[in-house]
C-alpha positions in Angstrom: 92.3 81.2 84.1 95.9 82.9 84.2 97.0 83.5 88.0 97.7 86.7 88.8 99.6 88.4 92.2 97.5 90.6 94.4 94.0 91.9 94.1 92.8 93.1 90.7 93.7 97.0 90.6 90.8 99.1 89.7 90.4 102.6 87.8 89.1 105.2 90.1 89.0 108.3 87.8 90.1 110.1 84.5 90.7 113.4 83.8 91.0 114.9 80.6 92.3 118.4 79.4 92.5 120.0 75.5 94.3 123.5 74.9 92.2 126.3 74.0 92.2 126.7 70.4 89.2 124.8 68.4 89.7 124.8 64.7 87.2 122.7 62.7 88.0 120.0 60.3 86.7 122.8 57.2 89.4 125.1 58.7 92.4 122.5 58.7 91.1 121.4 55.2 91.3 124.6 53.3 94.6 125.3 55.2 96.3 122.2 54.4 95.0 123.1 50.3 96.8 126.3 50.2 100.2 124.8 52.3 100.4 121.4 50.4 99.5 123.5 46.9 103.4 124.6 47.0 104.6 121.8 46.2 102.2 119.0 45.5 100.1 118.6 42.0 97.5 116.3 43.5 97.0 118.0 46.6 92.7 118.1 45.4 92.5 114.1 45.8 94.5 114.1 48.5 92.1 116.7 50.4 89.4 113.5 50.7 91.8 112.0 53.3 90.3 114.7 55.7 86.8 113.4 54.6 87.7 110.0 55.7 89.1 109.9 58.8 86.3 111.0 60.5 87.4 114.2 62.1 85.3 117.3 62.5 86.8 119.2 64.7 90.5 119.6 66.9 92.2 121.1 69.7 96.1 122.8 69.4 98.3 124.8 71.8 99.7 127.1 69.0 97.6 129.1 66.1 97.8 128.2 62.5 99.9 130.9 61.9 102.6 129.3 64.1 102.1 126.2 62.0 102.9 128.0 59.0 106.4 129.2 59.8 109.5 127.4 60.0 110.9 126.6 64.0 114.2 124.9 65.2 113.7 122.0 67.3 114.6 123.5 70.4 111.7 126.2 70.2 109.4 123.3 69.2 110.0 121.4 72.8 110.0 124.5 74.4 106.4 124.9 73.4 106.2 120.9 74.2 107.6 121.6 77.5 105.1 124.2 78.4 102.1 123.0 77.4 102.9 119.8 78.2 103.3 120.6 81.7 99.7 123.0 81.6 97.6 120.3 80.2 98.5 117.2 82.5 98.2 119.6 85.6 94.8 120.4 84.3 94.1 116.7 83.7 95.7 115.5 87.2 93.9 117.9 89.0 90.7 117.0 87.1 91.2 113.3 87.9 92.0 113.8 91.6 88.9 115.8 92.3 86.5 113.7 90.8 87.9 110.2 92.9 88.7 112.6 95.9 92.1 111.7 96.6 94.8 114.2 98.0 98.3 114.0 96.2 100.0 113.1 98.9 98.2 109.5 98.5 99.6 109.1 94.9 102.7 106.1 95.3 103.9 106.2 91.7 103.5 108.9 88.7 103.8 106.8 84.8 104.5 109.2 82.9 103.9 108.6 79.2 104.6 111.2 76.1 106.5 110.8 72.7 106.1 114.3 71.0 108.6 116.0 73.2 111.2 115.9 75.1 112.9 116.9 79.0 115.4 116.0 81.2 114.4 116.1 84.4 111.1 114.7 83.1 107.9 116.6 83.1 106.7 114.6 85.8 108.8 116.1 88.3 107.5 119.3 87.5 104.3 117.8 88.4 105.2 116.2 91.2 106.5 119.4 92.8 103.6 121.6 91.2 101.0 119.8 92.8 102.8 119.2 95.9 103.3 115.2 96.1 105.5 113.2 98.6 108.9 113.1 98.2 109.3 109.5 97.7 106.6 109.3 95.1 108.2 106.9 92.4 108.7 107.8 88.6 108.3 105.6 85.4 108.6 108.7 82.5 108.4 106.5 79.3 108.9 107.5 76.0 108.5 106.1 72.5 104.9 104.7 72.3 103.2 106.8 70.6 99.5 106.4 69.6 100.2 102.8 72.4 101.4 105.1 74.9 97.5 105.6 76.9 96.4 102.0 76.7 100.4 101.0 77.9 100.4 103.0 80.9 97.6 101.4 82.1 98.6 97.8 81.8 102.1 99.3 83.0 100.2 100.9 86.1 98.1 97.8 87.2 101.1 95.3 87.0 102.7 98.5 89.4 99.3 97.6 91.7 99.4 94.3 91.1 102.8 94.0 92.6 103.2 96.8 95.0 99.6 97.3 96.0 100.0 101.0 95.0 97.8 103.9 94.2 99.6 104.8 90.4 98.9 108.6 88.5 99.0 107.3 84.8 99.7 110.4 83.1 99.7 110.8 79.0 99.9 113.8 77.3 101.2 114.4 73.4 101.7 118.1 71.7 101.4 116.5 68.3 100.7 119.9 66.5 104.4 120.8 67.5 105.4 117.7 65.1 104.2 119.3 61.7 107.4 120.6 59.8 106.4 123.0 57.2 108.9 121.9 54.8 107.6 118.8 54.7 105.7 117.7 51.8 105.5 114.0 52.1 102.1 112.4 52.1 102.7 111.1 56.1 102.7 114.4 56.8 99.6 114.9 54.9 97.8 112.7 56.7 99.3 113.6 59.8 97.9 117.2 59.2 94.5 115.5 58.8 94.6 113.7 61.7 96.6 114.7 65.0 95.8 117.1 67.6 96.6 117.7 71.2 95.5 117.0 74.6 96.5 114.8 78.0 94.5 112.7 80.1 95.6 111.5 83.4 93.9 108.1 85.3 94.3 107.1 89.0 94.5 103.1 89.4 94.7 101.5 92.5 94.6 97.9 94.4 94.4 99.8 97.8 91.0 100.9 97.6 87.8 99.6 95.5 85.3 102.4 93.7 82.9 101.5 91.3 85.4 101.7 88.1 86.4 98.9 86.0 88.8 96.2 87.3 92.4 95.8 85.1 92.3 92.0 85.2 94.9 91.4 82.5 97.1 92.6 79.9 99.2 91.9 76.5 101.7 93.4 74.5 102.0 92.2 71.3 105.0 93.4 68.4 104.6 92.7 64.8 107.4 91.2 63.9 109.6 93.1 61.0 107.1 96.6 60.9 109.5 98.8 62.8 108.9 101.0 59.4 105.2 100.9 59.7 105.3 104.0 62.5 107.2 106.6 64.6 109.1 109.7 64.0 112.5 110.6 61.7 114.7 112.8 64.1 115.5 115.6 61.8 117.4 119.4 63.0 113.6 120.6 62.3 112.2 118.4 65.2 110.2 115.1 65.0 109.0 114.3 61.2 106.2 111.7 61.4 106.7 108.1 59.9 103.0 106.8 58.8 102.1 103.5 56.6 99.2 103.3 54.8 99.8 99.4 55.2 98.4 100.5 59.1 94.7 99.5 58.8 95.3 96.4 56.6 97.9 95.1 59.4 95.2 95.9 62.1 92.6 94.2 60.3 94.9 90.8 59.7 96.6 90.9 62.9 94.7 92.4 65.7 92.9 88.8 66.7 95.9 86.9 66.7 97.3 89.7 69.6 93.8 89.6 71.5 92.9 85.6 71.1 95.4 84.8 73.9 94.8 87.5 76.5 91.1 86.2 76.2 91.9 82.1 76.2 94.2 82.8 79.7 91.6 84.4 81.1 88.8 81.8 80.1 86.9 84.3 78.4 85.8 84.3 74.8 85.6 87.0 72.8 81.7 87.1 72.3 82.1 87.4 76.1 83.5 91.3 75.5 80.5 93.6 75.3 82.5 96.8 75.4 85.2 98.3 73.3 87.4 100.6 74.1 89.8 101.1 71.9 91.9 104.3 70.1 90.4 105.5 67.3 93.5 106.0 65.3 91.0 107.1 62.0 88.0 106.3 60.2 90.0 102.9 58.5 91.7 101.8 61.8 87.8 101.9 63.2 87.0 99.9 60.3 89.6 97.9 60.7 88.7 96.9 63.9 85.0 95.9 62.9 85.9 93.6 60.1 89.0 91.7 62.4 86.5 91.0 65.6 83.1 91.6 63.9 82.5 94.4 66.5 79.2 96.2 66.1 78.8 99.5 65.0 77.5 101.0 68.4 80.5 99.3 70.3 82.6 101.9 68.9 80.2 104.6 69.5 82.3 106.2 72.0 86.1 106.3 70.0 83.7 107.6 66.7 82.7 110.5 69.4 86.4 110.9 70.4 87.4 110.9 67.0 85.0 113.3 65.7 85.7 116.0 68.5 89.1 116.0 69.7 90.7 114.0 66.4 93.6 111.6 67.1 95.8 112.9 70.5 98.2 110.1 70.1 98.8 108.6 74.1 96.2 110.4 75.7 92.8 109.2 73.5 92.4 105.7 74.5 92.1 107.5 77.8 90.0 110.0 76.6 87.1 107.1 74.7 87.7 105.4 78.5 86.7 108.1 80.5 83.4 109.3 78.3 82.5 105.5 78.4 82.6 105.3 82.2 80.8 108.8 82.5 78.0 107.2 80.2 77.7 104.4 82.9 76.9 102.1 80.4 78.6 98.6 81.8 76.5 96.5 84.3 78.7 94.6 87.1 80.1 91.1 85.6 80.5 93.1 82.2 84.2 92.5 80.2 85.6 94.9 78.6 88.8 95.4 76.0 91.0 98.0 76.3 93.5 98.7 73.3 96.1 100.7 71.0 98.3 100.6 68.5 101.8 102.6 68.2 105.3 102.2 67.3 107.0 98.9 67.1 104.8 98.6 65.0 102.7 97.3 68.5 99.3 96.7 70.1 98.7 97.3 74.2 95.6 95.3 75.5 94.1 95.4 78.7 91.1 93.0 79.8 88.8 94.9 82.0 85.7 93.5 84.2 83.2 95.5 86.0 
């Protein structure tokens, strides 16, 4: 078994937070038919693509409406920079309540979010908002997209690990923001089928031990020659969405070659892992994940229920599976667990967890 400095930091809490307006899956499909019918002649086969990713209902910070008119960048991120701010204070507070900690006890805020952008960085909003100390340290990262949840906690316990600190991982993505409507392309048909928004905030420490699972050890892993496969064109409209179809087939080929040695340093084989955690990026990346480590179906019970309810949040959802799989209390103490994502590079983030 790999070495590693300092005790094994542990999650303490999640919190999660959505904005207040629920459209179903019917809804976004009949919208998507009359927006996409401007300019597309197959837009009726396309439709099946919000059949198939396994979405039946989302969460946004601005109506359809809003959606349907053109918007400059800058009053796109000023909506970003709003409700960016509104939904992680919701989710901090959230977080903090439920593992009783005061915010003067936080050492370090990671701050993860790709759909937006501000200078100073949301999290010193949040770090005045809500009162923190002064000397609390900052990691903002950008760039990871759907990785960014699953990052920020490997980046957080190597933070513990190191420091022996009590880190506020913090991801939050406005994705709805994102849609241009003069784009027509078929990413940002599936895009429209897909992403939603919401933040999720964890508290991971090595000072203190609750009953949450441990962060033993983590991977990166970058595909080499896929910086295509994923991420966002940077256009006067705002952020246009770069999506491959090639996505699930390079999960399905790839993903055990990025997990096999995180398991094999940490003498632990990958019939060992009896939970999943893991972003549901869609109804083929869940598939995808099946066929590449023969997971059973109920494994993924809990990123299907994600899925299905909130759709795809980008940074946040990894987060999001994590925290209803902890609230189901399902794990038994010795358990091991896999943590994981997928984002922009094109890249995987793993974290080994033990409870």
């Amino acid at each position: 078994m790999k070495e590693k400095s300092g005790p094994a930091p542990r999650i303490l809490s999640i919190g999660a937070a959505v904005p207040p307006i629920s459209v179903s899956q019917d809804e976004l499909r009949e919208a998507a038919r009359v927006h996409f019918s401007r300019k597309l002649t197959e837009v009726d086969r396309l439709l099946a693509v919000f059949d198939h990713v396994e979405v039946e209902n989302r969460h946004f910070c601005v109506p359809l409406s809003w959606l349907r008119r053109s918007h400059s960048f800058a009053e796109r991120n000023r909506e970003y920079q709003s409700w960016a701010f509104r939904l992680s204070r919701e989710a901090i507070v959230r977080c903090l309540e439920k593992a009783e900690v005061d915010p003067l006890r936080i050492d370090h805020v990671v701050f993860v979010s790709s759909s937006g952008m501000a200078t100073p960085s949301i999290d010193a909003s949040l770090i005045n908002s809500l009162n923190m100390a002064p000397s609390v340290h900052r990691t903002p990262v950008f760039g990871l997209g759907c990785a960014g949840g699953a990052a920020g906690l490997a980046r957080s316990a190597e933070i513990c690990r190191a420091r022996e600190r009590t880190v506020l991982l913090v991801a939050v993505e406005i994705s709805s923001l994102t849609f241009q409507e003069e784009d027509f392309g078929k990413s940002n048909f599936v895009a429209a089928s897909l992403f939603s928004d919401g933040a999720a905030a964890a508290l991971i420490t090595s000072c203190e031990f609750g009953d949450g699972p441990a962060l033993v050890d983590e991977r990166s892993w970058l595909w080499p020659d896929t910086l295509d496969a994923m991420g966002w064109n940077f256009t006067d409209g705002g952020l246009q969405v770069v999506f491959s179809k090639r996505i699930p087939f390079m999960i399905q080929q790839g993903f055990r070659e990025a997990v096999e040695p995180l398991l094999r340093r940490n003498g632990v084989s990958l019939s060992a892992i009896r939970h999943f955690v893991l972003h549901p990026g869609g109804g083929k990346i869940l598939k995808a994940y099946q066929k590449c480590l023969g997971i059973e179906e109920g494994q993924l019970r809990w990123s299907r229920d994600v899925l299905a309810r909130f759709g795809n949040m980008s940074a946040p959802t990894v987060l999001f599976v994590l925290e209803r799989f902890l609230a189901a209390a399902e794990a038994e103490s010795g358990d091991w667990g896999l943590c994981a994502a997928f984002g922009p590079g094109f890249s995987s983030e793993l974290s080994l967890l033990r409870w």
